[in-house]
KOLDRENLO-468075 format. One record per residue (C-alpha): residue number from 1; residue in one letter; x, y, z. Coordinates in Angstrom, 3 decimals. Example, Ala and Ser with C-alpha at 12.3 -4.5 7.8 and 13.67 -1.06 7.14 Angstrom:
# KOLDRENLO-468075
@sevex=1 zavex=a c1=12.300 c2=-4.500 c3=7.800
@sevex=2 zavex=s c1=13.670 c2=-1.060 c3=7.140
//
This chain:
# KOLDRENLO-468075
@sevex=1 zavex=x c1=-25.430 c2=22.777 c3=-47.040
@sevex=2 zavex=x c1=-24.638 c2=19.107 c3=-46.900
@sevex=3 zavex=x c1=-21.270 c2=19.251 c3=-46.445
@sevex=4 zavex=x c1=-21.435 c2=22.068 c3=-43.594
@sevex=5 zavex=x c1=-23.835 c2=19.600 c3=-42.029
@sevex=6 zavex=x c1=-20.957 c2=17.019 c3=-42.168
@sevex=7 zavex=x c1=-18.588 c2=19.326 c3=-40.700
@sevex=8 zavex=x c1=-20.776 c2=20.378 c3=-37.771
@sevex=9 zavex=x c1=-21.625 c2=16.777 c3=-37.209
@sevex=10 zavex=x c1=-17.953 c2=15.783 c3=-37.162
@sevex=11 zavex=x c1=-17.068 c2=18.290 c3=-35.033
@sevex=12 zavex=x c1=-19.505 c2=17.984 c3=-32.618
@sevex=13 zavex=x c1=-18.810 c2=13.826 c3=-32.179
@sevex=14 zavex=x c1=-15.257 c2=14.996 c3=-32.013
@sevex=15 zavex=x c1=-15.949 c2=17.310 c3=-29.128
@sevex=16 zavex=x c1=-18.123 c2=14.519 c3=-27.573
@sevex=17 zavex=x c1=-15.397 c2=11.939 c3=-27.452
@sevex=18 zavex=x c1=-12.615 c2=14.523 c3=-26.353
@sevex=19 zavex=x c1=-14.632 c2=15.772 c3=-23.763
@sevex=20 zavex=x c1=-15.606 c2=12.019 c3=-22.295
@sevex=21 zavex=x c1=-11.920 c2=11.296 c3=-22.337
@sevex=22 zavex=x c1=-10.658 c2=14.151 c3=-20.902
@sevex=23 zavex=x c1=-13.440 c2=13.446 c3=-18.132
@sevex=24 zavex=x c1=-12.169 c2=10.190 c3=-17.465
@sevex=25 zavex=x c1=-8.686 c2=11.567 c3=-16.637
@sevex=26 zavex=x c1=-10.146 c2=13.940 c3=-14.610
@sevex=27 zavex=x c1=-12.301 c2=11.263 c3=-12.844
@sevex=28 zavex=x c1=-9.521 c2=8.377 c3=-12.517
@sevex=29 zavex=x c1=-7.077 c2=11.359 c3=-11.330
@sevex=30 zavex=x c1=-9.228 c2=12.208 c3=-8.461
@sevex=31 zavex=x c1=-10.644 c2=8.535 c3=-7.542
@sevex=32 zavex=x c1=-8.001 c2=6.453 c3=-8.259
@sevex=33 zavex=x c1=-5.676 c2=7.027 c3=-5.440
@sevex=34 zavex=x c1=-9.117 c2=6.789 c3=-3.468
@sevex=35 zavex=x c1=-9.737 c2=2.989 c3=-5.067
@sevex=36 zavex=x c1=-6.219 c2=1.997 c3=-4.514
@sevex=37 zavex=x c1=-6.282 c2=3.343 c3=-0.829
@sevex=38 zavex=x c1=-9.239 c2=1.157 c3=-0.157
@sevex=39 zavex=x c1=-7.271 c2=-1.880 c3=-1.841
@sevex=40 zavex=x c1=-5.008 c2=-1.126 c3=0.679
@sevex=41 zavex=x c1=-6.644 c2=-1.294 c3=2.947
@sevex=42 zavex=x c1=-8.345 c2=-4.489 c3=2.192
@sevex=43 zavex=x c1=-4.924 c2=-6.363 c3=1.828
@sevex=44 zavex=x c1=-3.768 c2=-5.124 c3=4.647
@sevex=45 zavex=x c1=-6.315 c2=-6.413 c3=6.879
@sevex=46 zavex=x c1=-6.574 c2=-9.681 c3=4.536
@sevex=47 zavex=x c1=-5.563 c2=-13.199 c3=6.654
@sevex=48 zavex=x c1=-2.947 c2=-13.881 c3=4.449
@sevex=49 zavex=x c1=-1.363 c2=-10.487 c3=4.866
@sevex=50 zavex=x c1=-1.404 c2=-10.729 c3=8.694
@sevex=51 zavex=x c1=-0.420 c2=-14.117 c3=8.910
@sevex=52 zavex=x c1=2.720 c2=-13.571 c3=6.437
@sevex=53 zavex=x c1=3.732 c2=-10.295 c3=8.938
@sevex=54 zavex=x c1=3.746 c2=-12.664 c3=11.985
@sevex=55 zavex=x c1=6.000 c2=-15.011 c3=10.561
@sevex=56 zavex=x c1=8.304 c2=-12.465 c3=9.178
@sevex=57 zavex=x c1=8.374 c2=-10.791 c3=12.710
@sevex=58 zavex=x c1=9.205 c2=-14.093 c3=13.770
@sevex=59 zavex=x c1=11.707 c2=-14.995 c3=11.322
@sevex=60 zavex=x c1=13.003 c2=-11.494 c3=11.742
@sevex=61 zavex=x c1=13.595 c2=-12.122 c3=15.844
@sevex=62 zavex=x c1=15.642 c2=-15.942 c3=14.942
@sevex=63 zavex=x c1=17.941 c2=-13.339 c3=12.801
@sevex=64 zavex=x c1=18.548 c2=-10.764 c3=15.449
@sevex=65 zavex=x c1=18.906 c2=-13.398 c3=18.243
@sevex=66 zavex=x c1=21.759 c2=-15.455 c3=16.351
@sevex=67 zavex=x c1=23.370 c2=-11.742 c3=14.853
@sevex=68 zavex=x c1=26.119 c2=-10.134 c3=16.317
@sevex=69 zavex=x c1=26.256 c2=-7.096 c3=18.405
@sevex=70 zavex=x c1=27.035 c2=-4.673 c3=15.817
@sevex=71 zavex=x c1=24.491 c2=-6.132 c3=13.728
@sevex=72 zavex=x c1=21.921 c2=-5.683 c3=16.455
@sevex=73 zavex=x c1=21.147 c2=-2.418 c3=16.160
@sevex=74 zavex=x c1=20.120 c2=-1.674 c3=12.297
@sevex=75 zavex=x c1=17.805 c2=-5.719 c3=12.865
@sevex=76 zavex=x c1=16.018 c2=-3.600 c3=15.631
@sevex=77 zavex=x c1=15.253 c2=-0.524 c3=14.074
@sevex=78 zavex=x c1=13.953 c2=-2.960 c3=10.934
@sevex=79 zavex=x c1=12.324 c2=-4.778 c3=13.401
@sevex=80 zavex=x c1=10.122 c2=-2.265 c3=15.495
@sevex=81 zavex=x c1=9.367 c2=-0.586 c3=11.984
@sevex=82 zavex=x c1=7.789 c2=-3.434 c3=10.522
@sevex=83 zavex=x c1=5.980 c2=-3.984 c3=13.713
@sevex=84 zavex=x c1=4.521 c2=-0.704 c3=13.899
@sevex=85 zavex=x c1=2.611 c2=-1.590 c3=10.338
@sevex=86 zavex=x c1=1.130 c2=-4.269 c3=11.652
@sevex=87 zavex=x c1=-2.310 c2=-3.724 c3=12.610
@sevex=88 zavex=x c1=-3.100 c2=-6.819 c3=14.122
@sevex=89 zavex=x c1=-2.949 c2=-7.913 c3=17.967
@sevex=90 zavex=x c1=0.550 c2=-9.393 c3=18.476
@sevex=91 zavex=x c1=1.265 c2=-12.753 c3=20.649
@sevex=92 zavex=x c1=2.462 c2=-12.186 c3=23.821
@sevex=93 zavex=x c1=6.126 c2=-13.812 c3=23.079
@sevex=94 zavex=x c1=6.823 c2=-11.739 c3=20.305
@sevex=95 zavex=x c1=5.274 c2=-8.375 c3=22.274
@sevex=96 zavex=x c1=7.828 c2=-9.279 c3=25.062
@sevex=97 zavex=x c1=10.764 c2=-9.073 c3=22.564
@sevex=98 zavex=x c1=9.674 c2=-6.031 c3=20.950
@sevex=99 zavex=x c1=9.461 c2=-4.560 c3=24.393
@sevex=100 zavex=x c1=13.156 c2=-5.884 c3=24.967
@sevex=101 zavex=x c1=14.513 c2=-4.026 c3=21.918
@sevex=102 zavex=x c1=16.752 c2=-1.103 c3=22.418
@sevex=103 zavex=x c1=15.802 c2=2.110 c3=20.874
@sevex=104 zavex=x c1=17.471 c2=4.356 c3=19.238
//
């Protein structure tokens, strides 16, 4: 009777653990994408985030004003894609020159 005890009682903690972790999974597959969306999100609208897009933008318009014409095109399309992630309100100068870029 003892040992049937044992077994039950093994069994059962085995269940126990199996069924927290396989809970777990199911829990971090369904909220994890939801966590790392609001990290995101939070970066994204972080100072240091905005700040760094600016001066790529900027450093991005010095490359496409000294490249050459063939060159032009692909620097725009990179250009008025990284623009459209930022979120932030852009300075007039740099509006103006996305405004001046050709489109595709």
């Amino acid at each position: 009777m003892k040992r049937s005890t044992a077994i039950v009682c093994a069994v059962g903690t085995f269940a126990v653990i199996w069924g927290l972790t396989y809970h777990g999974v199911i829990f971090s597959g369904f909220f994890a994408p939801k966590f790392e969306d609001v990290r995101r999100k939070t970066f994204e609208n972080s100072r240091s985030f905005q700040s760094g897009t600016l001066k790529e933008l900027r450093d991005m318009q010095f490359e496409y004003v000294k490249a050459d014409p063939t060159h032009r095109a692909a620097l725009a399309y990179l250009i008025r894609q990284r623009a459209d992630d930022y979120q932030g309100q852009l300075p007039q100068d740099l509006a103006d020159f996305l405004n001046t870029l050709p489109t595709q």
